[in-house]
C-alpha positions as CSV (number, residue, x, y, z in Angstrom):
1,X,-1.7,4.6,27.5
2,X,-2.9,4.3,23.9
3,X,-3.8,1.1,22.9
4,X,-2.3,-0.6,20.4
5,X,-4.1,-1.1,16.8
6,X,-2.8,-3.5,14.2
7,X,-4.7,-3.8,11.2
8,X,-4.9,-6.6,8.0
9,X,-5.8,-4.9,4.8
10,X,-5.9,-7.3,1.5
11,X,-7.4,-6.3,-1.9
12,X,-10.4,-8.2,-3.4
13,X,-9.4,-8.9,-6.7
14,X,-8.5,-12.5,-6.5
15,X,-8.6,-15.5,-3.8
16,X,-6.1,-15.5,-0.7
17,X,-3.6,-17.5,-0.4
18,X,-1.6,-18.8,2.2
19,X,0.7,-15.7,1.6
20,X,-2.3,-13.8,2.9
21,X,-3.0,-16.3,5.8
22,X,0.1,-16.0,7.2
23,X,-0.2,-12.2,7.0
24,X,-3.0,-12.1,8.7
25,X,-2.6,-14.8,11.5
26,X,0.9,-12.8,12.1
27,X,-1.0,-10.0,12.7
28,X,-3.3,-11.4,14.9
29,X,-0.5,-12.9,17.0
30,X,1.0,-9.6,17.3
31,X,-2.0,-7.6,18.2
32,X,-2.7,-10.6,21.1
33,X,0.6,-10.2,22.5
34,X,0.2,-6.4,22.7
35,X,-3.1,-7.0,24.1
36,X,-4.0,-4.9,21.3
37,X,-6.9,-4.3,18.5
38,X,-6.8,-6.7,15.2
39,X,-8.5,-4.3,12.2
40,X,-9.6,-5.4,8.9
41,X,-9.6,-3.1,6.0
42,X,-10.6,-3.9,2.4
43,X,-8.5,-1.8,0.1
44,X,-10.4,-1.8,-3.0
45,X,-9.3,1.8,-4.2
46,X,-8.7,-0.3,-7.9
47,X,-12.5,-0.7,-9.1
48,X,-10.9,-2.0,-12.1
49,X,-9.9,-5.1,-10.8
50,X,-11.5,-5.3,-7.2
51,X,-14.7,-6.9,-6.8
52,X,-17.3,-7.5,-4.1
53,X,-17.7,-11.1,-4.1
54,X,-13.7,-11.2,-3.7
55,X,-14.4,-9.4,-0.3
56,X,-17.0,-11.7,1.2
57,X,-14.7,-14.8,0.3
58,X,-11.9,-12.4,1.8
59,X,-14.6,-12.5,5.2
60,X,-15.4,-16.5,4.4
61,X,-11.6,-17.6,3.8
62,X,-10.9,-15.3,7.4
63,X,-13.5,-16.6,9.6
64,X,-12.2,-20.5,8.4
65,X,-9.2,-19.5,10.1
66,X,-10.3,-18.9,13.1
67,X,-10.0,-14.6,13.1
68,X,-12.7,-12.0,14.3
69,X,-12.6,-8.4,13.5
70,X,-14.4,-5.5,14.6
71,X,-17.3,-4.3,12.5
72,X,-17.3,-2.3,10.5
73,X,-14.9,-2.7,8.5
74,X,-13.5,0.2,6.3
75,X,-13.7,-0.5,2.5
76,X,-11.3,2.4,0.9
77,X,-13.7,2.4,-1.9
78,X,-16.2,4.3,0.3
79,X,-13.7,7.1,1.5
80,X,-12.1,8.6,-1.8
81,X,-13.3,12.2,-0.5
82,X,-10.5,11.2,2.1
83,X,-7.8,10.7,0.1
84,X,-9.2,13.7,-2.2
85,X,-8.6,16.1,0.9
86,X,-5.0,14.6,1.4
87,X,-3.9,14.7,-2.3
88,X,-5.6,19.1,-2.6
89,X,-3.2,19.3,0.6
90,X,-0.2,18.0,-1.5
91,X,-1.5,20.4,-4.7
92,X,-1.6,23.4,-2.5
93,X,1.7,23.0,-1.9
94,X,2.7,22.9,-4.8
95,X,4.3,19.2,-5.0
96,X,2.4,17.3,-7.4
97,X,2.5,18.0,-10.9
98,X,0.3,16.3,-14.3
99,X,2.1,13.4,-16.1
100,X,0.7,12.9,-19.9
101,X,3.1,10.2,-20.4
102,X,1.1,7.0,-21.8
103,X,2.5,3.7,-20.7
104,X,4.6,3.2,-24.2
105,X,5.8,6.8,-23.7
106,X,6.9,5.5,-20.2
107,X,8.9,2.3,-21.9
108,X,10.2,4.5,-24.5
109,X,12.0,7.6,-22.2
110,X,15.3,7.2,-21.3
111,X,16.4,5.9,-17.4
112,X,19.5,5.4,-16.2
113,X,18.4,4.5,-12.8
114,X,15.5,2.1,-11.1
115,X,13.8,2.6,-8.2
116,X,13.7,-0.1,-5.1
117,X,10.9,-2.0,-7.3
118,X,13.3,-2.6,-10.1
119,X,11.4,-0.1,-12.7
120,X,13.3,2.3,-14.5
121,X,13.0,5.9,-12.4
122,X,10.6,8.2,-14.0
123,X,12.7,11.0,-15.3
124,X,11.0,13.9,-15.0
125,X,9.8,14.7,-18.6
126,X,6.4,16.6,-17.7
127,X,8.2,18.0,-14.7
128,X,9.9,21.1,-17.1
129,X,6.6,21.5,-19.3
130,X,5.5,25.3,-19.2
131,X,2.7,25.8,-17.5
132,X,1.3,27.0,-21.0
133,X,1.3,23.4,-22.4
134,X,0.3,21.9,-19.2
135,X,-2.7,24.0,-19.7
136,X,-2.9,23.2,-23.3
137,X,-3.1,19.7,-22.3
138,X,-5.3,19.7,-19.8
139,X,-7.8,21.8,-21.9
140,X,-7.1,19.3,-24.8
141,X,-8.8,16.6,-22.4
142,X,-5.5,14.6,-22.1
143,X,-5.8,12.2,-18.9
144,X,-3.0,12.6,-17.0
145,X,-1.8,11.3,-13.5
146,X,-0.2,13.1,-10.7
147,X,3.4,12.7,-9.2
148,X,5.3,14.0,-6.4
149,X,8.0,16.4,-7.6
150,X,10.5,14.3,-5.3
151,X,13.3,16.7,-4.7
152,X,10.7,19.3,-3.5
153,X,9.3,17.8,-1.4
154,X,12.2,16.2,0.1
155,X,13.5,19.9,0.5
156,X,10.1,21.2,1.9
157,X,11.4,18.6,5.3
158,X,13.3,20.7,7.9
159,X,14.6,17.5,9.1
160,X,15.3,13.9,8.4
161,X,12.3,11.2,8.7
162,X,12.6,7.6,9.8
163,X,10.7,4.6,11.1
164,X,11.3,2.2,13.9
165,X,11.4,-1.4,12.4
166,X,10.7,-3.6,14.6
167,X,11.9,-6.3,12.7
168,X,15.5,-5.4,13.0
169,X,14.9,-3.9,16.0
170,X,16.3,-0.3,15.0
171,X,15.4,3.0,13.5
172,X,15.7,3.8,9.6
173,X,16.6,6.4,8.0
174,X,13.4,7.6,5.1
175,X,15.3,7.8,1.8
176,X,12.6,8.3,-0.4
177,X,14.6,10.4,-3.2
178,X,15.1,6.5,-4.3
179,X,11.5,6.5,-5.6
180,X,11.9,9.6,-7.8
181,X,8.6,11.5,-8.7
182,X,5.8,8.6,-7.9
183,X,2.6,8.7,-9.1
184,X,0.3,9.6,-5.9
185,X,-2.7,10.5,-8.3
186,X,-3.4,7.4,-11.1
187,X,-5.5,8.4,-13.8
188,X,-7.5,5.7,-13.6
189,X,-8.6,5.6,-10.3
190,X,-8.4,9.4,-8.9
191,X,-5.9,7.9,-6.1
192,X,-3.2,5.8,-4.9
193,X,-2.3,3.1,-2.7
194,X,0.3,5.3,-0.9
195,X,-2.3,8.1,-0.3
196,X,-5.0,5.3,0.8
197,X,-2.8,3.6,3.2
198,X,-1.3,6.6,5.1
199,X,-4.9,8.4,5.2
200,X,-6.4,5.1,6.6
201,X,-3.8,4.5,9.2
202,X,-3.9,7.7,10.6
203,X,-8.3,7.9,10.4
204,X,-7.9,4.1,11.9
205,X,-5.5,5.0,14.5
206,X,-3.2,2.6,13.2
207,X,-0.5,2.1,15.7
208,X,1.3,-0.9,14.6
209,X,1.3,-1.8,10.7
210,X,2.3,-5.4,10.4
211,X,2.8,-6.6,6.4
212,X,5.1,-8.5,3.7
213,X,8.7,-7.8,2.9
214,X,7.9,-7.4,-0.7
215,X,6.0,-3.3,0.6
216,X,9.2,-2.4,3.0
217,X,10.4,-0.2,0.9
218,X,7.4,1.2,0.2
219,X,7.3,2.5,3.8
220,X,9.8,5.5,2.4
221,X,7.3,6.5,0.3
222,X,4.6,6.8,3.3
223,X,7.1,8.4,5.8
224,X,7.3,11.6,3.3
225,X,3.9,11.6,3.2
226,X,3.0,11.8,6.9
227,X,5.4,14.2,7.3
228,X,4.0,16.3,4.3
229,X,0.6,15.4,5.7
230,X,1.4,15.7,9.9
231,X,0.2,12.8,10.0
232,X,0.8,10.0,12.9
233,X,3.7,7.8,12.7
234,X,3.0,4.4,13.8
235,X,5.9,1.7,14.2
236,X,6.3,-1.1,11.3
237,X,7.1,-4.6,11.5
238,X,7.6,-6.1,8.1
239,X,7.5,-10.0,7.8
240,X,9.1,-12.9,5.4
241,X,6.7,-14.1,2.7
242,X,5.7,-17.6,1.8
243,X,6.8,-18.9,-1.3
244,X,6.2,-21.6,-3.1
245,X,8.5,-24.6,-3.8
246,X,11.0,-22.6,-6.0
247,X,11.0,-19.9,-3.3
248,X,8.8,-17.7,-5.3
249,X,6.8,-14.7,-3.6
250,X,2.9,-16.6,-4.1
251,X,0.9,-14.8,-5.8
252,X,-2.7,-14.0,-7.0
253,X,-1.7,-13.0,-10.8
254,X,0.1,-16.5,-10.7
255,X,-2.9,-18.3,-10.1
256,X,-1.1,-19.7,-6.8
257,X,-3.5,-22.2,-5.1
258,X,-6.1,-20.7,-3.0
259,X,-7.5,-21.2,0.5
260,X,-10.8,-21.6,-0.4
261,X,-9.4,-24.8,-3.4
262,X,-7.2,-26.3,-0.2
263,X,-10.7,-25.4,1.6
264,X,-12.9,-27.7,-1.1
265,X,-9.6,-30.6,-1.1
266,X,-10.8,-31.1,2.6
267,X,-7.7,-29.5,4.1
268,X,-8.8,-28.1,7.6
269,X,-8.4,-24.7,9.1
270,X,-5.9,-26.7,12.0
271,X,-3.8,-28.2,9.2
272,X,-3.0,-24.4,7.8
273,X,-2.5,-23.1,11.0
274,X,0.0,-25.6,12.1
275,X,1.7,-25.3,8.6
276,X,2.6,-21.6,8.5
277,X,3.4,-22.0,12.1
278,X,0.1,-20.7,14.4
Protein backbone atom coordinates (compact mmCIF):
# COMPACT_ATOMS: atom_id res chain seq x y z
CA UNK A 1 0.00 0.00 0.00
CA UNK A 2 1.55 3.35 -0.78
CA UNK A 3 1.89 5.46 1.91
CA UNK A 4 0.40 8.46 2.24
CA UNK A 5 2.57 11.94 1.82
CA UNK A 6 1.16 15.32 2.77
CA UNK A 7 3.31 18.09 2.38
CA UNK A 8 3.31 22.17 3.80
CA UNK A 9 4.91 24.38 1.29
CA UNK A 10 4.96 28.40 2.27
CA UNK A 11 7.04 31.07 0.51
CA UNK A 12 9.75 33.04 2.31
CA UNK A 13 8.99 36.37 1.55
CA UNK A 14 7.44 37.66 4.64
CA UNK A 15 6.65 36.28 8.38
CA UNK A 16 3.85 33.47 8.91
CA UNK A 17 1.02 34.11 10.33
CA UNK A 18 -1.52 32.23 12.01
CA UNK A 19 -3.14 31.67 8.41
CA UNK A 20 0.01 29.71 7.85
CA UNK A 21 -0.16 27.91 11.34
CA UNK A 22 -3.25 26.65 10.90
CA UNK A 23 -2.24 25.38 7.42
CA UNK A 24 0.32 23.66 8.56
CA UNK A 25 -0.91 22.07 11.98
CA UNK A 26 -3.98 20.92 9.60
CA UNK A 27 -1.72 19.24 7.70
CA UNK A 28 0.01 17.65 10.25
CA UNK A 29 -3.29 16.43 11.78
CA UNK A 30 -4.12 14.88 8.51
CA UNK A 31 -0.98 13.17 7.77
CA UNK A 32 -1.18 11.67 11.67
CA UNK A 33 -4.46 10.36 11.06
CA UNK A 34 -3.37 8.66 7.79
CA UNK A 35 -0.43 7.46 9.53
CA UNK A 36 1.21 9.27 6.86
CA UNK A 37 4.47 11.50 5.99
CA UNK A 38 4.29 15.46 6.86
CA UNK A 39 6.79 17.27 4.03
CA UNK A 40 7.99 20.63 4.06
CA UNK A 41 8.77 22.47 0.93
CA UNK A 42 10.07 26.07 0.60
CA UNK A 43 8.73 27.46 -2.61
CA UNK A 44 10.92 30.25 -3.31
CA UNK A 45 10.72 30.09 -7.24
CA UNK A 46 10.12 34.27 -6.82
CA UNK A 47 13.91 35.39 -6.06
CA UNK A 48 12.53 38.74 -6.37
CA UNK A 49 10.72 38.72 -3.31
CA UNK A 50 11.81 35.38 -1.47
CA UNK A 51 14.60 35.50 0.93
CA UNK A 52 16.74 33.11 2.97
CA UNK A 53 16.40 34.50 6.30
CA UNK A 54 12.47 34.32 5.72
CA UNK A 55 13.04 30.53 5.43
CA UNK A 56 14.93 29.89 8.57
CA UNK A 57 12.22 31.99 10.55
CA UNK A 58 9.79 29.76 8.38
CA UNK A 59 12.01 26.52 10.27
CA UNK A 60 12.09 28.80 13.74
CA UNK A 61 8.24 29.93 13.75
CA UNK A 62 7.53 25.75 12.71
CA UNK A 63 9.60 24.07 15.33
CA UNK A 64 7.74 26.73 18.12
CA UNK A 65 4.80 24.95 17.14
CA UNK A 66 5.61 21.81 17.96
CA UNK A 67 6.17 20.27 14.02
CA UNK A 68 9.10 18.05 12.66
CA UNK A 69 9.82 17.46 9.12
CA UNK A 70 11.98 15.19 7.27
CA UNK A 71 15.33 16.62 6.11
CA UNK A 72 15.92 17.64 3.55
CA UNK A 73 13.74 19.80 2.68
CA UNK A 74 13.25 20.78 -1.04
CA UNK A 75 13.76 24.51 -1.72
CA UNK A 76 12.11 25.04 -5.49
CA UNK A 77 14.85 27.54 -5.97
CA UNK A 78 17.35 24.69 -6.37
CA UNK A 79 15.28 22.58 -9.00
CA UNK A 80 14.40 25.11 -11.87
CA UNK A 81 16.11 22.53 -14.43
CA UNK A 82 12.97 20.61 -13.25
CA UNK A 83 10.46 22.69 -14.08
CA UNK A 84 12.68 23.72 -17.32
CA UNK A 85 12.19 19.87 -18.53
CA UNK A 86 8.33 20.19 -17.73
CA UNK A 87 7.71 23.56 -19.47
CA UNK A 88 10.22 22.16 -23.13
CA UNK A 89 7.54 19.19 -22.77
CA UNK A 90 4.67 21.76 -23.00
CA UNK A 91 6.74 23.79 -26.04
CA UNK A 92 7.10 20.56 -27.88
CA UNK A 93 3.74 20.29 -28.04
CA UNK A 94 3.19 23.09 -29.29
CA UNK A 95 0.92 24.65 -26.35
CA UNK A 96 2.69 27.54 -25.04
CA UNK A 97 3.12 30.60 -26.97
CA UNK A 98 5.43 34.23 -26.18
CA UNK A 99 3.34 37.08 -24.66
CA UNK A 100 5.00 40.73 -25.24
CA UNK A 101 2.18 42.35 -23.52
CA UNK A 102 3.72 44.72 -20.64
CA UNK A 103 1.61 45.05 -17.63
CA UNK A 104 -0.11 48.54 -18.92
CA UNK A 105 -0.62 46.81 -22.20
CA UNK A 106 -2.37 44.07 -20.00
CA UNK A 107 -4.76 46.95 -18.19
CA UNK A 108 -5.30 48.60 -21.42
CA UNK A 109 -6.71 45.37 -23.79
CA UNK A 110 -10.14 44.75 -23.80
CA UNK A 111 -11.93 41.70 -21.49
CA UNK A 112 -15.16 40.94 -21.33
CA UNK A 113 -14.71 38.04 -19.00
CA UNK A 114 -12.57 37.25 -15.61
CA UNK A 115 -11.14 34.35 -14.58
CA UNK A 116 -11.92 32.53 -11.06
CA UNK A 117 -9.36 35.14 -9.46
CA UNK A 118 -11.40 38.08 -10.47
CA UNK A 119 -8.78 39.43 -13.22
CA UNK A 120 -9.96 40.28 -16.56
CA UNK A 121 -9.22 37.00 -18.94
CA UNK A 122 -6.26 37.49 -21.12
CA UNK A 123 -7.64 37.70 -24.56
CA UNK A 124 -5.47 36.23 -26.64
CA UNK A 125 -3.63 39.20 -28.39
CA UNK A 126 -0.09 37.55 -29.05
CA UNK A 127 -1.93 34.25 -29.64
CA UNK A 128 -2.74 35.37 -33.66
CA UNK A 129 0.89 37.10 -34.09
CA UNK A 130 2.62 35.62 -37.28
CA UNK A 131 5.24 33.73 -36.48
CA UNK A 132 7.32 36.42 -38.51
CA UNK A 133 6.72 39.06 -35.82
CA UNK A 134 7.05 36.62 -33.05
CA UNK A 135 10.41 36.17 -34.39
CA UNK A 136 10.91 39.78 -34.95
CA UNK A 137 10.34 40.24 -31.39
CA UNK A 138 12.12 37.81 -30.02
CA UNK A 139 15.23 38.88 -32.12
CA UNK A 140 14.44 42.48 -31.06
CA UNK A 141 15.32 41.29 -27.33
CA UNK A 142 11.63 41.86 -26.15
CA UNK A 143 11.13 39.77 -22.78
CA UNK A 144 8.19 38.05 -23.06
CA UNK A 145 6.35 35.35 -20.87
CA UNK A 146 4.79 32.08 -21.90
CA UNK A 147 1.00 31.05 -21.76
CA UNK A 148 -0.86 27.98 -22.38
CA UNK A 149 -2.92 28.34 -25.55
CA UNK A 150 -6.05 27.12 -23.45
CA UNK A 151 -8.41 25.75 -26.01
CA UNK A 152 -5.48 23.51 -27.33
CA UNK A 153 -4.67 22.14 -24.87
CA UNK A 154 -7.94 21.50 -23.52
CA UNK A 155 -8.63 19.72 -27.01
CA UNK A 156 -5.21 17.85 -26.93
CA UNK A 157 -7.37 15.68 -23.68
CA UNK A 158 -9.13 12.59 -25.03
CA UNK A 159 -11.17 12.72 -22.04
CA UNK A 160 -12.49 14.80 -19.15
CA UNK A 161 -10.11 15.44 -15.91
CA UNK A 162 -11.24 15.74 -12.34
CA UNK A 163 -10.06 15.67 -8.73
CA UNK A 164 -11.44 14.01 -5.72
CA UNK A 165 -12.10 16.76 -3.02
CA UNK A 166 -12.10 15.53 -0.10
CA UNK A 167 -13.54 18.34 1.49
CA UNK A 168 -16.90 17.83 -0.08
CA UNK A 169 -16.40 14.56 -0.18
CA UNK A 170 -16.93 14.13 -4.17
CA UNK A 171 -15.27 14.26 -7.43
CA UNK A 172 -14.98 17.49 -9.67
CA UNK A 173 -15.12 18.02 -12.79
CA UNK A 174 -11.41 20.17 -14.18
CA UNK A 175 -12.81 23.17 -16.04
CA UNK A 176 -9.80 24.90 -16.70
CA UNK A 177 -10.99 26.83 -20.02
CA UNK A 178 -12.12 29.28 -17.03
CA UNK A 179 -8.44 30.41 -16.63
CA UNK A 180 -8.04 31.24 -20.38
CA UNK A 181 -4.31 31.27 -21.65
CA UNK A 182 -2.25 31.46 -18.10
CA UNK A 183 1.02 32.39 -17.98
CA UNK A 184 3.03 29.02 -17.10
CA UNK A 185 6.42 30.76 -18.11
CA UNK A 186 6.87 34.48 -16.16
CA UNK A 187 9.43 36.54 -17.57
CA UNK A 188 10.88 37.31 -14.63
CA UNK A 189 11.49 34.22 -13.05
CA UNK A 190 11.86 31.49 -16.03
CA UNK A 191 8.84 29.65 -14.19
CA UNK A 192 5.57 29.45 -12.47
CA UNK A 193 3.94 28.40 -9.50
CA UNK A 194 1.64 26.06 -11.39
CA UNK A 195 4.67 24.29 -13.09
CA UNK A 196 6.58 24.30 -9.54
CA UNK A 197 3.85 22.79 -7.69
CA UNK A 198 2.71 19.96 -10.06
CA UNK A 199 6.50 19.04 -10.81
CA UNK A 200 7.20 18.94 -7.02
CA UNK A 201 4.26 16.87 -6.12
CA UNK A 202 4.75 14.36 -8.46
CA UNK A 203 9.12 14.22 -7.69
CA UNK A 204 7.87 14.35 -3.82
CA UNK A 205 5.32 11.72 -4.24
CA UNK A 206 2.84 13.88 -2.98
CA UNK A 207 -0.27 11.85 -2.27
CA UNK A 208 -2.42 14.06 -0.39
CA UNK A 209 -2.17 18.08 -0.98
CA UNK A 210 -3.76 19.73 1.93
CA UNK A 211 -3.94 23.87 1.45
CA UNK A 212 -6.25 27.22 1.71
CA UNK A 213 -9.57 27.84 -0.01
CA UNK A 214 -8.25 30.96 -1.52
CA UNK A 215 -5.77 28.18 -4.31
CA UNK A 216 -9.01 25.68 -5.01
CA UNK A 217 -9.50 26.91 -8.05
CA UNK A 218 -6.16 26.90 -8.90
CA UNK A 219 -6.32 23.05 -8.72
CA UNK A 220 -8.02 23.32 -12.49
CA UNK A 221 -5.05 24.74 -13.62
CA UNK A 222 -2.75 21.74 -12.13
CA UNK A 223 -5.17 18.91 -13.31
CA UNK A 224 -4.48 20.02 -17.09
CA UNK A 225 -1.14 19.99 -16.37
CA UNK A 226 -0.69 16.49 -15.04
CA UNK A 227 -2.62 15.23 -17.63
CA UNK A 228 -0.48 17.15 -20.29
CA UNK A 229 2.49 16.07 -18.20
CA UNK A 230 1.26 12.18 -17.15
CA UNK A 231 1.82 13.17 -14.20
CA UNK A 232 0.37 11.56 -10.80
CA UNK A 233 -2.89 12.66 -9.43
CA UNK A 234 -2.92 12.93 -5.90
CA UNK A 235 -6.37 13.69 -3.95
CA UNK A 236 -6.94 17.49 -2.49
CA UNK A 237 -8.43 18.62 0.51
CA UNK A 238 -8.73 22.40 0.59
CA UNK A 239 -9.40 24.10 3.98
CA UNK A 240 -11.22 27.52 5.41
CA UNK A 241 -8.81 30.35 5.99
CA UNK A 242 -8.36 32.49 9.05
CA UNK A 243 -9.33 35.87 8.93
CA UNK A 244 -8.98 38.54 10.85
CA UNK A 245 -11.77 40.38 12.79
CA UNK A 246 -13.53 41.84 9.63
CA UNK A 247 -13.38 38.24 8.20
CA UNK A 248 -10.58 39.16 5.92
CA UNK A 249 -8.25 36.38 4.31
CA UNK A 250 -4.75 37.43 6.64
CA UNK A 251 -2.23 38.26 4.91
CA UNK A 252 1.56 38.88 4.57
CA UNK A 253 1.24 42.11 2.02
CA UNK A 254 -1.22 43.38 4.86
CA UNK A 255 1.30 43.33 7.32
CA UNK A 256 -1.13 40.90 9.40
CA UNK A 257 0.55 40.26 12.84
CA UNK A 258 3.16 37.57 12.79
CA UNK A 259 3.97 34.48 14.82
CA UNK A 260 7.23 35.37 15.68
CA UNK A 261 5.62 39.41 17.18
CA UNK A 262 2.80 37.09 19.12
CA UNK A 263 6.12 34.94 19.75
CA UNK A 264 8.19 38.21 21.40
CA UNK A 265 4.43 39.49 23.25
CA UNK A 266 5.00 36.23 25.33
CA UNK A 267 2.07 34.35 23.71
CA UNK A 268 3.06 30.54 24.00
CA UNK A 269 3.06 27.83 21.35
CA UNK A 270 -0.03 25.99 23.62
CA UNK A 271 -2.10 29.26 23.51
CA UNK A 272 -1.95 29.15 19.38
CA UNK A 273 -2.55 25.76 19.22
CA UNK A 274 -5.60 25.76 21.37
CA UNK A 275 -6.78 28.98 19.44
CA UNK A 276 -6.90 27.68 15.82
CA UNK A 277 -8.24 24.52 17.28
CA UNK A 278 -5.01 21.77 17.71
Amino acid sequence: MTPANYRFAPSPNGELHLGHAYSALFTQKEAQRDNGRFILRIEDIDTLRCRRHFAEQIFDDLAWLGLGWEEPVRFQSAHLADYALAQQHLIDMGLLYPCFCSRLRLRELPADRCDPDGAPLYPGTCRELASTARNRCIAQGMPFSQRIDMEKACRRLRSTISFHELGQGRSIEADPRRWGDVILIRKDIGTSYHIAVVVDDAIQSVTHVTRGMDLFEATHIHRLLQALLALPVPVYLHHRLIGDEQGRKLSKSAGDRSLRSLRQAGITAGEVRTALGF
